[in-house]
N, C-alpha and C positions, 0 to 999 in steps of 0.2 A: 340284569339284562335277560331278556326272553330267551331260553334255548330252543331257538324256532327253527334250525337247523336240523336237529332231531326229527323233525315234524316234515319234513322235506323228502321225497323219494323221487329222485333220480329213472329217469328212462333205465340211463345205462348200468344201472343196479339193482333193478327188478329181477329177482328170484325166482324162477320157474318152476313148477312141477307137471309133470309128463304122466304121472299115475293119477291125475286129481278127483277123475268121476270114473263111472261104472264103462263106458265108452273106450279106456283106457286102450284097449289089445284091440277093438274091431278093426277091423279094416276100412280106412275113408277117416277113421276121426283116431287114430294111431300116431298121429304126428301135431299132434296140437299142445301147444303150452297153455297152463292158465297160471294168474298172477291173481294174491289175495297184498294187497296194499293197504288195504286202512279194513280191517274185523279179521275174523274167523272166515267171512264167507260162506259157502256152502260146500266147502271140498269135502268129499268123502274120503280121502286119503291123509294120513296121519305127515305124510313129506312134505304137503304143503306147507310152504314159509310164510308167515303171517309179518308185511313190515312195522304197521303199527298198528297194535293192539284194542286201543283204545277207540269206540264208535260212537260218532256223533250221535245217532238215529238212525243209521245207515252204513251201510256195507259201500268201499269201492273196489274194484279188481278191473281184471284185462285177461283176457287172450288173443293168444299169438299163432298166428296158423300160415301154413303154407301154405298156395295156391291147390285148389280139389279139396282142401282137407274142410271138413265137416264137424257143428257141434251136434249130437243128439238130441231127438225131439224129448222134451220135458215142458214141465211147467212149473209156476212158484206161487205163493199164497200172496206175496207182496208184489211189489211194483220189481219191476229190472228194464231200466233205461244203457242203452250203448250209445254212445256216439261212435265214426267211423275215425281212427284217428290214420292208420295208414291203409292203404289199399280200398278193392272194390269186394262187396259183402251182398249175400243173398240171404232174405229174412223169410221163413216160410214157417207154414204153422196148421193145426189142425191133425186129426190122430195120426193118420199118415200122412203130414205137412204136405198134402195136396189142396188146402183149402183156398190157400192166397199166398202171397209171397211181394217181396217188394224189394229193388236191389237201392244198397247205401254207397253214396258216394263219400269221398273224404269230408269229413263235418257234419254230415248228415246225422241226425239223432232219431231215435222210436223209441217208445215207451210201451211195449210189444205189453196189452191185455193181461190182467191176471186172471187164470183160469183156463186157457188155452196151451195146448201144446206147441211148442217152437222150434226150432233148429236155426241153425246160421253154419253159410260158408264161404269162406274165401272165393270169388270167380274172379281175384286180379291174376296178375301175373309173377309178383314178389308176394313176401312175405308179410303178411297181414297183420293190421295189432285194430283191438277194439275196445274202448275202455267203456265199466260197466257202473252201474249205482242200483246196488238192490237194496229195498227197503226194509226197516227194522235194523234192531241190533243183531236179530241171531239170522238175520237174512229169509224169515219166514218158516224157521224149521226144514230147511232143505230142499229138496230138487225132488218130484215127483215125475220117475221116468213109463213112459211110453210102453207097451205091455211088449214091443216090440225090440225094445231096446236091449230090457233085462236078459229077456231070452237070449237075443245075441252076443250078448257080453258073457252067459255062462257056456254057452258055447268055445267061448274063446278063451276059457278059465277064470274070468272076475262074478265072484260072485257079490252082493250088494246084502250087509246082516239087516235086523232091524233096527240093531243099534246106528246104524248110518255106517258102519265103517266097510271100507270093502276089505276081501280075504281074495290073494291071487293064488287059485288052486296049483300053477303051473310051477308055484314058488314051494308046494306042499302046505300052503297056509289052511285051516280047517275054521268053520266056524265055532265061538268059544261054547261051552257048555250050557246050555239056556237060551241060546240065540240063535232065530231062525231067521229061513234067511224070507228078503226083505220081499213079500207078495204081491204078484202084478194084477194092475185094477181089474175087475171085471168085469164083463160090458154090462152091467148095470149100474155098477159105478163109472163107466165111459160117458154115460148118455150127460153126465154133468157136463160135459165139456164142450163146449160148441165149438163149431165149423166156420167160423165167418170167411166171408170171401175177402177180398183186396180190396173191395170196392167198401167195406163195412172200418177197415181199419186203418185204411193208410190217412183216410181225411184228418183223423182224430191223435191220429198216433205217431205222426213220421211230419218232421219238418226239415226244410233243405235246409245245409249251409246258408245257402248264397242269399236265399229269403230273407234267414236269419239277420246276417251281416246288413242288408238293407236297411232291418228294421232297426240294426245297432248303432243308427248314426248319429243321435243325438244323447241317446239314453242305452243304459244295458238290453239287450232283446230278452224278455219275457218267453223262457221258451217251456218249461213246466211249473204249472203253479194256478193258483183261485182266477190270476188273469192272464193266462200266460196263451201263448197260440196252442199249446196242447194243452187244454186245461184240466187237468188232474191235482189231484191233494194228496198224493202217497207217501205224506212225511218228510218230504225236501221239497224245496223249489229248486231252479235252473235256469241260470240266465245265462245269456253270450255276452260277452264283452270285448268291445273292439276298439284301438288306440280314439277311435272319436265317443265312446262312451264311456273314460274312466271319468271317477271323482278326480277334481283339480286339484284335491287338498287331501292331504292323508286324514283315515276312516277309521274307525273303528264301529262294530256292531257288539252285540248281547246273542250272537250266536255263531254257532260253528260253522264257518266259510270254507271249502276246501278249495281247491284253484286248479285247473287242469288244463294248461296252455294247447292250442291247439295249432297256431301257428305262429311264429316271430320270434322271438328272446324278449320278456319281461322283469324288468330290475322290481325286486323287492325291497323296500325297506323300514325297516322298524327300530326303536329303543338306537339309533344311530348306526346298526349295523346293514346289510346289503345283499344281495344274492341275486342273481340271476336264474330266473325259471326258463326251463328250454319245453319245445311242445314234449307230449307222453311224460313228463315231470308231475307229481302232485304233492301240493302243500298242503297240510291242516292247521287252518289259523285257529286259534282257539280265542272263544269272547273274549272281549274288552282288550284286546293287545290294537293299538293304533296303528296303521301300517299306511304303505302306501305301492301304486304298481304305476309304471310307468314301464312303457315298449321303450327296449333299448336301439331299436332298429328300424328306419326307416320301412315304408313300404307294409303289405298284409302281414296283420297281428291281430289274433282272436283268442277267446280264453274260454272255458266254459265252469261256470262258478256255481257251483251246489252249495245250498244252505238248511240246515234245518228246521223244521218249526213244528207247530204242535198239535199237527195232524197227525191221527193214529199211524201208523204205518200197515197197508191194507185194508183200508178202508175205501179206501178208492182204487185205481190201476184199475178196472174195469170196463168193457168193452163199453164204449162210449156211446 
């Protein structure tokens, strides 16, 4: 029998780390949790808890933020799609993320440009979580931060090596022998970076829930992918799947499925065994295991299902 169990991460057993980027100590983004669930991700901090190791093609994680609290403007070489899994979420972007901006409701997805600077923040009222899929296995080599960032993070004592790790001066930590620390772009390296407005990126990049779930009624909704409403190739596809779009019959495929419930209780089951997925839950089926999902519960139940396939990763995520 499959040990699919292992493969499984729990909401309520999601591992945080509070030191994970260069942002750590600023003030505004000092209270944010991030979560690395399926790779390494791109944490610059060694406490990061990694749940499983092993990546399809692709990176997933979450952060967790209280209301005000802020991620730092950066950017990635690969794709990084979030859905909204609780609360309400502000997406802005550009060098000093005045360019455009667009706020996410619960289920909402974007597939924010590769090459662009970004930030996100909580504007609900509770406690925020968003769950994340960056592309590749090593997540693109990392998080290239904002000239403005760096500076205020060593202000606050983190500084960022080039080795990617960060050193907390406040902790007496030094950087090691040979290792400087990590150089902010220069605006002749900035001018790579465009500006697009709101108007250039939400058509392309950001799909509702509620649209989605429409389009889920008879079939999975197509939401990243060659045909999908956001059409991108950045290494995975992304469907929604809604109690009126599952297969009738247990499935199996020749690629890595991850599952990521976003609302209801969904029963799994495989090799005769059972489980139950709850939303902020993520599963890693791995090929050729036959399974099957069925909503255990009456009433709204959506899923959001990432798969891989065998498109480079960064290759596309490009402003559209």
């Amino acid at each position: 029998m499959m040990d699919l169990m292992s493969r499984i991460v729990r909401y309520g057993e999601l591992r945080p780390c509070k030191t994970a980027f260069i942002d750590a100590h600023t003030p505004g983004s000092d209270t944010k949790e991030n979560f690395t669930i399926i790779g390494g991700g791109v944490s610059e901090s060694p406490d990061q808890h990694v749940h499983i190791k092993e990546t399809p093609g692709f990176n997933i994680g979450a952060a967790g933020q209280p209301p005000k609290c802020r991620n730092s403007l950066h950017s990635h070489r690969t794709a990084e799609v979030f859905f909204a899994l609780k609360g309400r979420w502000r997406f802005f972007w550009g060098r000093w993320g005045k360019a455009g901006e667009v706020v996410l409701e619960e289920g909402d997805i974007i597939n924010i440009p590769t090459g662009i600077f970004r930030g996100f923040e909580n504007i609900g009222t509770d406690y925020g979580m968003i769950m994340a899929v960056l592309g590749g296995d090593d997540a693109g080599g990392g998080v290239i931060w904002a000239p403005q960032v760096i500076q205020e993070a060593g202000a606050h004592g983190l500084v960022l090596g080039q080795n990617g790790k960060l050193y907390d001066t406040k902790k007496g930590q030094k950087l090691p022998d040979g290792i400087s620390p990590m150089p902010v772009l220069t605006e002749a390296e900035l001018v790579a970076y465009p500006e697009p407005s709101t108007a250039d990126v939400v058509p392309g990049h950001v799909a509702r829930y509620w649209d989605l779930m429409a389009l889920s009624d008879r079939q999975p909704a197509k939401v990243i992918g060659a045909t999908g409403k956001l059409r991108d190739r950045p290494g995975f596809e992304v469907d929604l799947l809604s109690r009126h779009s599952l297969p009738h019959t247990p499935y199996v495929l020749d690629r890595h499925e991850i599952l990521m419930p976003m609302r209801g209780h969904w029963k799994l089951t495989w090799d005769g065994a059972e489980t139950v997925l709850n939303p902020g839950d993520t599963a890693a089926i791995p090929p050729g295991l036959k399974h099957a999902l069925t909503p255990s519960m009456t009433g709204e139940a959506s899923l959001y299902r990432v798969i891989n396939t065998d498109d480079p990763a960064g290759a596309t995520g490009r402003l559209l």
